[in-house]
C-alpha positions as CSV (number, residue, x, y, z in Angstrom):
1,X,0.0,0.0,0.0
2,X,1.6,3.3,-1.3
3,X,1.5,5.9,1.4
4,X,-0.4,9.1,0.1
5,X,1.5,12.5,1.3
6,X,0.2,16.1,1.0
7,X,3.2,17.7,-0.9
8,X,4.6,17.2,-4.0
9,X,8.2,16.1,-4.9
10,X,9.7,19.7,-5.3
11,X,7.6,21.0,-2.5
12,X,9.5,18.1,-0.2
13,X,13.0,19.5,-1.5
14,X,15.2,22.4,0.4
15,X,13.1,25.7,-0.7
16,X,15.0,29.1,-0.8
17,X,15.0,31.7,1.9
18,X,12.5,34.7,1.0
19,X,14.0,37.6,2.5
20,X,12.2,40.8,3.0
21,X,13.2,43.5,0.4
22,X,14.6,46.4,2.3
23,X,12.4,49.7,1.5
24,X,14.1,52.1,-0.4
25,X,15.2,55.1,1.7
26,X,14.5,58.5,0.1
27,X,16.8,61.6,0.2
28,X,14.8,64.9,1.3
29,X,16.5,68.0,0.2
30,X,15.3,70.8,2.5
31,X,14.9,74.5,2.1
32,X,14.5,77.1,5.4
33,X,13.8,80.4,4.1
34,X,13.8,83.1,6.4
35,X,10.3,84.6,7.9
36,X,9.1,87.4,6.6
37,X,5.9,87.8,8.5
38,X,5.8,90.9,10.3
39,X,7.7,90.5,13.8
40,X,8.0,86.4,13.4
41,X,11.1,85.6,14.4
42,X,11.1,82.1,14.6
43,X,12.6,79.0,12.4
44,X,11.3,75.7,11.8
45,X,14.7,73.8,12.2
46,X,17.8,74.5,14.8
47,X,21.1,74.1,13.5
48,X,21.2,70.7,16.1
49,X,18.0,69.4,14.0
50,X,19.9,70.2,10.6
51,X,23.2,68.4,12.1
52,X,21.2,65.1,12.7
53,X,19.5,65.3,9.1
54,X,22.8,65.6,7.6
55,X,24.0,63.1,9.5
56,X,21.7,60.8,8.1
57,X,22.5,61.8,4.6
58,X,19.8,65.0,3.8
59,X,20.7,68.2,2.1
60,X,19.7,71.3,3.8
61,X,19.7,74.7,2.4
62,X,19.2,77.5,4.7
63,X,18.7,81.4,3.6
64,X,21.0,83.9,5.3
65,X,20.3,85.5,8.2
66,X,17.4,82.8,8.7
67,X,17.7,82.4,12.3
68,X,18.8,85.7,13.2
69,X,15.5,86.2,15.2
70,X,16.0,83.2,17.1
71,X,19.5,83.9,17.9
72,X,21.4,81.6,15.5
73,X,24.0,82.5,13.7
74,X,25.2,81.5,9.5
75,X,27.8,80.2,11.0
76,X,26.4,77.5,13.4
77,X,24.1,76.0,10.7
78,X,27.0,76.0,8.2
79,X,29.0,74.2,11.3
80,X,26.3,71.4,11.3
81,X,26.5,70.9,7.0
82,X,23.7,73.3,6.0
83,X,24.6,75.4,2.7
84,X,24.3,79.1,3.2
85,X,22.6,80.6,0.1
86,X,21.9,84.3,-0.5
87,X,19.2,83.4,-3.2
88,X,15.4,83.0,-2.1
89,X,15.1,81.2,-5.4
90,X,17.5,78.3,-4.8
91,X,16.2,78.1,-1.1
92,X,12.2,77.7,-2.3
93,X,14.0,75.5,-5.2
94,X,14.2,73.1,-2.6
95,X,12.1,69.8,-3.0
96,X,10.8,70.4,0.5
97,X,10.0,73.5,1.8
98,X,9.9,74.2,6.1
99,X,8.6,77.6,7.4
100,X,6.9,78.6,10.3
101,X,4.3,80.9,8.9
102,X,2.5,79.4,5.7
103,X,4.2,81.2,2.3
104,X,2.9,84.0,0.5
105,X,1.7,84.6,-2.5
106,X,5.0,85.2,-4.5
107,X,6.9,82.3,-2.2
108,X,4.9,80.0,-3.5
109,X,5.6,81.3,-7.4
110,X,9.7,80.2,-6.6
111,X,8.6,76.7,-5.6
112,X,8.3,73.6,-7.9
113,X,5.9,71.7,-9.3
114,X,5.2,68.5,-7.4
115,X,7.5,70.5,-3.9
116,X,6.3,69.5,-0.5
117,X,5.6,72.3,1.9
118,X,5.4,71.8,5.9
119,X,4.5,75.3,7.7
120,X,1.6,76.4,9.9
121,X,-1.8,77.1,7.7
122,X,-3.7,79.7,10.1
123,X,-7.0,78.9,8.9
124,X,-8.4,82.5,9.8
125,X,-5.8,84.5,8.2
126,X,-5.7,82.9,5.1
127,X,-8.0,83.4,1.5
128,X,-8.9,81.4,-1.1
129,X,-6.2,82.9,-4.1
130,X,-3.3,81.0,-1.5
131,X,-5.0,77.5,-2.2
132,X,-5.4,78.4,-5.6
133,X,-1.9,79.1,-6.1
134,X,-1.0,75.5,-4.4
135,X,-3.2,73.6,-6.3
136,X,-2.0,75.5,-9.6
137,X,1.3,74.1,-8.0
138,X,0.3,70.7,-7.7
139,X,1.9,71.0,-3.8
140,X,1.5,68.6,-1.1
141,X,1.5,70.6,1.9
142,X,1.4,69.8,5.7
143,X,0.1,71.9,8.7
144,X,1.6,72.2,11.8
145,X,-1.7,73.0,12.9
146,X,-3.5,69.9,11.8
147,X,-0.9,67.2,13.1
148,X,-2.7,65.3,15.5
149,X,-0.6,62.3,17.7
150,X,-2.1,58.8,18.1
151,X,-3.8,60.3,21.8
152,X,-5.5,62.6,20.0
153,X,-3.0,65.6,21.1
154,X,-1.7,68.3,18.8
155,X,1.7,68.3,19.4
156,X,2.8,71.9,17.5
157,X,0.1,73.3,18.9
158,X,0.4,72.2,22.4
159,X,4.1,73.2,22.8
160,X,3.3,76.4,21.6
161,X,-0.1,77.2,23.8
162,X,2.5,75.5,27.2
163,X,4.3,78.9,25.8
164,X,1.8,81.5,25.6
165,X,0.4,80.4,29.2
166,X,4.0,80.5,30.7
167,X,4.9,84.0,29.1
168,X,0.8,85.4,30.1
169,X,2.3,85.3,33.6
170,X,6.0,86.5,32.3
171,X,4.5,89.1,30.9
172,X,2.2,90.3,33.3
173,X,4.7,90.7,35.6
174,X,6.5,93.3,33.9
175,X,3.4,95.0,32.9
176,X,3.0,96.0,36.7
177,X,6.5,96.9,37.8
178,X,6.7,100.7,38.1
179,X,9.1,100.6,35.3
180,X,6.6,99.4,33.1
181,X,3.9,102.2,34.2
182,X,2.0,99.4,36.2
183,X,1.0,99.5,40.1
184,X,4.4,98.1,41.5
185,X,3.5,95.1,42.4
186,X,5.7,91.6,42.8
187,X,4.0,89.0,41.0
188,X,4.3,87.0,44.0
189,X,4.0,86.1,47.7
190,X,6.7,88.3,50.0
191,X,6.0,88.0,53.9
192,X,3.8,90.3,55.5
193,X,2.6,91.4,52.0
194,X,-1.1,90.3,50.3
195,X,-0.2,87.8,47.2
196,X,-1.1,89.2,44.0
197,X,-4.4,88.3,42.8
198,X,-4.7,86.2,39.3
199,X,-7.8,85.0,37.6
200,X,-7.5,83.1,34.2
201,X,-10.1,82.1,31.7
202,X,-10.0,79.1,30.3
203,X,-8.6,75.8,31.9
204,X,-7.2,74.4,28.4
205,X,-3.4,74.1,27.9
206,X,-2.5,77.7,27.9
207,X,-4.7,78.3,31.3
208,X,-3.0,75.3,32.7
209,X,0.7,76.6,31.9
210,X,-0.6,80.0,33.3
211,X,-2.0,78.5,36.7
212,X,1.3,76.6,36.6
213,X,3.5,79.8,36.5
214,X,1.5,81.8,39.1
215,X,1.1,79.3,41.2
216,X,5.0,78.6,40.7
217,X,5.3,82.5,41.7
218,X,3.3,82.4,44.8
219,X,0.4,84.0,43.2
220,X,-3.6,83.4,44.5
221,X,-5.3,82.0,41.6
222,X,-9.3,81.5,40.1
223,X,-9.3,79.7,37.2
224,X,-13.5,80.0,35.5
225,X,-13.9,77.8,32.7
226,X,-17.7,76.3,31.7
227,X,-16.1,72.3,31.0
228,X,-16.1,70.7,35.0
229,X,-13.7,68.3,32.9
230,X,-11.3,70.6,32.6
231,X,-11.3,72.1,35.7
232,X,-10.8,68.7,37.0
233,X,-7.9,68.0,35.0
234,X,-6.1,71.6,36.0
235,X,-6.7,71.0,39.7
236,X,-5.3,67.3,39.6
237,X,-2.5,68.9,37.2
238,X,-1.5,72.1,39.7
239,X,-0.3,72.0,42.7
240,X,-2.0,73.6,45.7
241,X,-5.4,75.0,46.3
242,X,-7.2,76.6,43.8
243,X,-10.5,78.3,43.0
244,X,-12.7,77.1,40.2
245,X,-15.8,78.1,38.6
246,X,-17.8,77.7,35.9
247,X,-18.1,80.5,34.2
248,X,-21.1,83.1,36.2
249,X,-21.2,86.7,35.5
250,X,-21.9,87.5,39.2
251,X,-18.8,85.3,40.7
252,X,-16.9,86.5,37.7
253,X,-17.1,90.3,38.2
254,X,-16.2,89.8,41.8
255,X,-13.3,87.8,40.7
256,X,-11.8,90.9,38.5
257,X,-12.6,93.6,41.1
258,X,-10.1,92.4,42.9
259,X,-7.6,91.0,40.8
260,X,-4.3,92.2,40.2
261,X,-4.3,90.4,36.7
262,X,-6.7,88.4,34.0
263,X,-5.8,86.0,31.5
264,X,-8.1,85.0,28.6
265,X,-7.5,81.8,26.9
266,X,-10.7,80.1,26.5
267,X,-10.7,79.8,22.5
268,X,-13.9,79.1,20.2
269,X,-14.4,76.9,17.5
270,X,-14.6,80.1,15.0
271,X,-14.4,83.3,17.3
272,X,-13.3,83.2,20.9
273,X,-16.7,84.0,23.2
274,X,-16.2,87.2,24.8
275,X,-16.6,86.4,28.5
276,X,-15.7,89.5,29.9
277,X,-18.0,92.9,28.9
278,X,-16.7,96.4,28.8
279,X,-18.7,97.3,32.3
280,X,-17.2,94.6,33.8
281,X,-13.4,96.1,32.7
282,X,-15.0,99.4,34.1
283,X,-14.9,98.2,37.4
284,X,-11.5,96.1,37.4
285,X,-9.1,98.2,39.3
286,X,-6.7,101.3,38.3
287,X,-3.6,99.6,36.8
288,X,-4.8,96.2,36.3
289,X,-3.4,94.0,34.0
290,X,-4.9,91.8,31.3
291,X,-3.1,89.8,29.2
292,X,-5.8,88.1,26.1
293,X,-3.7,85.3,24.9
294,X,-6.7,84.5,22.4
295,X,-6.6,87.8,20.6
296,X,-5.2,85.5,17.2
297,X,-9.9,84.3,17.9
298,X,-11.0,87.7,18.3
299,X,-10.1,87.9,22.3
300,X,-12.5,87.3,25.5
301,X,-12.4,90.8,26.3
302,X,-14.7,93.1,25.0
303,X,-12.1,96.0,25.0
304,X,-9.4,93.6,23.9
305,X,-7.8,95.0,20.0
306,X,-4.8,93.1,18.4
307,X,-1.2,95.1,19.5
308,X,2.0,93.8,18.0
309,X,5.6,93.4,19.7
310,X,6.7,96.3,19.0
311,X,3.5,98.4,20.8
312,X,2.2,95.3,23.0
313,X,0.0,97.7,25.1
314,X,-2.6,100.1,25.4
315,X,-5.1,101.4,28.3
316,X,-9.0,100.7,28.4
317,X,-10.7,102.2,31.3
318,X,-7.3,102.4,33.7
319,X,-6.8,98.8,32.6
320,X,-3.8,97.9,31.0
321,X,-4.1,95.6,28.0
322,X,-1.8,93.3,26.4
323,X,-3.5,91.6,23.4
324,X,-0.2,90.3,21.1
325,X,-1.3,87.5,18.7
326,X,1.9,85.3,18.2
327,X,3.0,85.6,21.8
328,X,5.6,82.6,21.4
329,X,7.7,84.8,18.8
330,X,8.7,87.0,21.6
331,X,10.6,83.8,22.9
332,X,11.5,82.9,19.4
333,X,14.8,80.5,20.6
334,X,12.9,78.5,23.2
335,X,9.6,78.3,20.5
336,X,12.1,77.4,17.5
337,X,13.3,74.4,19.6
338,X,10.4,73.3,20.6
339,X,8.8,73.2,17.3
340,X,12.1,72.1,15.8
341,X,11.8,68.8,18.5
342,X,8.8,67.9,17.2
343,X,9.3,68.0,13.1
344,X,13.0,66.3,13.3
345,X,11.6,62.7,13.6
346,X,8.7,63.7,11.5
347,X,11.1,64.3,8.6
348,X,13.7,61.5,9.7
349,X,10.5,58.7,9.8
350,X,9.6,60.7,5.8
351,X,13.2,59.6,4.6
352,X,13.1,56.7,6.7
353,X,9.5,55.5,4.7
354,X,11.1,56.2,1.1
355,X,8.9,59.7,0.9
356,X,5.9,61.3,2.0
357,X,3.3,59.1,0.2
358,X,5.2,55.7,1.8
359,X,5.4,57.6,5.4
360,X,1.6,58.9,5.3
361,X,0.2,55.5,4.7
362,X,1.4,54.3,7.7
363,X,1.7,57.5,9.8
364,X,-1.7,58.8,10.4
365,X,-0.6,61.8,12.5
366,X,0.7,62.9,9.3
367,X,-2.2,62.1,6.8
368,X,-4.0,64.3,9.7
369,X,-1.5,67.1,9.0
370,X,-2.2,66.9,5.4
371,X,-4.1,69.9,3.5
372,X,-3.3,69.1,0.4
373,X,-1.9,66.2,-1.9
374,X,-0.2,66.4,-5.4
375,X,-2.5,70.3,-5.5
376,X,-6.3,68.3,-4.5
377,X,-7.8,69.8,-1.1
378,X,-8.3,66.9,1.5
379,X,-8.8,68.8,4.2
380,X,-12.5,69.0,5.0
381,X,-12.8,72.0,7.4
382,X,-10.8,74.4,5.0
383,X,-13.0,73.2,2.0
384,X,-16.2,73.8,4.2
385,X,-15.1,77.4,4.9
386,X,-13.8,78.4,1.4
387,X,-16.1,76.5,-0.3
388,X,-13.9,74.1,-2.4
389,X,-14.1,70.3,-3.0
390,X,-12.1,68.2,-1.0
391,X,-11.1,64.4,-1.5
392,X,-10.4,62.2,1.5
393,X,-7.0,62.1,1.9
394,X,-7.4,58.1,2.6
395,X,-8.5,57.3,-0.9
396,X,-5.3,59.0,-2.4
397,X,-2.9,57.5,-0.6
398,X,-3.8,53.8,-0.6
């Protein structure tokens, strides 16, 4: 009886090994123009993050002067294998593009067709000629805005709002020195003196940092914001005692009679509500200070009106006001780092994946970040407010 077995000769005989085929790395050759916004002062990439991508084999070309505003000299990023060029057109010739602020207009006429642009959109400041002119383009562009972790975090926008809530308190304390035409008082807690009184709006990231920092100075701190959540979350996150509210006019306007300083950082969807009315600022004391970290939505002070750097502050009813949009631009080294931090591995995993379409298939944090592909819109809440077809960014990139 012949015995019956499953395989066939050949199958039987020594097979060869199947090895996996290495993905093919890709090269990314990187521009970093300098800012040009007004008072933006910060750059995408320190000369550290351009040391480790030429380390791994990337070309970087970096416009002169480029970190000036952040404190970095020519020298150091031509230390760490940048190319210093003095022409805007060879740094936006660059197959990959990496600003801060999104490109204007005539930027985006130096670029190529088919380039790759990572810089923050801003949404609100923006108009419908600039997506034009990427689609015409045919760019695939990333915002820093929209790049959204696997926990559901923004990390560019986190780092910068941990900022803006640290500075709010910086700031405010210079605001009421004597030098700085304020009441002279020490944002802080001396013996035998009353602490200075702090209320903040909002209990998001930027209040949290802020409660963090006053509390850090010795300060006496209410915090009103309407989610119990995350009032929660700030008083498990903050050391010490600390008032919360939701937000009620009556508790509120008690709240900023007596306070030394007010922080607004509760942010709308569209337009920041505005929490605090002029006859409320009416009755806030001679000198106080407000610091309305969400001017960039329209502010939660009624009397709050954009200011820039270089004239941060103005007087509404005896109360000082400090409404500066890009707050983190005043500490452009600390903010360039920071943002610099977060995009290095972003653009080491891009090379590591063989390019962006190879990276975004597998990195969804990055197909979040991505407004547009090969010049098609697939971002859905900028073709809802500019009215322009989008594609689902999950179909393109299969």
């Amino acid at each position: 009886m012949s015995s019956i077995t499953p395989f066939t000769k050949e199958q039987l005989l020594p097979q060869p090994e199947m090895l996996e085929i290495k993905k093919q790395k890709g090269e990314l050759f990187i521009g970093l123009p300098k800012e040009t916004h007004l008072e933006e002062k910060r750059i995408s990439l320190t000369p550290d993050a351009v040391a480790a991508l030429v380390a791994h084999g990337h070309r970087v070309v970096v416009e002169n002067n480029a970190g000036e505003g952040a404190n970095y000299s020519d020298r150091e990023y031509s230390e760490a294998g940048a190319k210093i060029s003095y022409d805007i057109k060879e740094v936006f010739g660059c197959n990959l593009v990496v600003k801060v602020e999104p490109p204007t207009l005539e930027e985006i006429k130096l670029m190529n067709p088919q380039a790759f642009l990572i810089s923050a959109l801003q949404l609100k400041t923006q108009n419908k000629k600039y997506f034009e002119a990427l689609a015409k383009k045919r760019i695939t562009a990333i915002a820093y805005d929209y790049i959204k972790d696997e926990d559901g975090v923004y990390p560019v926008l986190k780092s910068l709002s941990e900022i803006a809530g640290i500075s709010s308190m910086h700031i405010a304390a210079e605001l009421m020195s004597s030098a700085n035409g304020g009441n002279g008082l020490l944002l802080g807690n001396i013996s035998g003196v009353p602490p200075t009184d702090v209320v903040i709006l909002g209990a998001g990231t930027v209040g949290k940092s802020a409660a963090k920092a006053a509390i850090g100075l010795g300060a006496r701190i209410k915090v009103f914001d309407n989610s119990i959540t995350k009032l929660r979350r700030l008083q498990e996150a903050v050391p010490g005692p600390i008032y919360t509210s939701t937000v009620q006019p009556k508790s509120l306007l008690k709240a900023l009679m007596r306070c030394d300083v007010a922080i607004g950082a509760i942010r709308g969807i569209d337009r920041s509500p505005i929490i605090v009315t002029e006859t409320m600022i009416e009755q806030m004391k001679i000198g106080a200070v407000i610091v309305d970290v969400c001017i960039d939505r329209g502010g939660c002070f009624e009397t709050s009106r954009i200011t820039t750097h270089s004239k941060p502050i103005f007087r509404a009813h005896d109360v000082i006001h400090y409404c500066v949009p890009n707050i983190p631009s005043r500490y452009a080294r600390t903010a360039s780092v920071s943002i610099s931090n977060i995009l290095t591995p972003y653009l080491l995993n891009i090379a590591e994946e063989g390019g962006f379409e190879n990276a975004a298939r597998f990195d969804k944090s990055l197909r979040n970040g991505m407004y547009f592909y090969h010049g098609i819109l697939t971002n859905k809440t900028v073709g809802d407010w500019f009215d322009i077809p989008f594609r689902d960014i999950n179909l393109l990139i299969l």
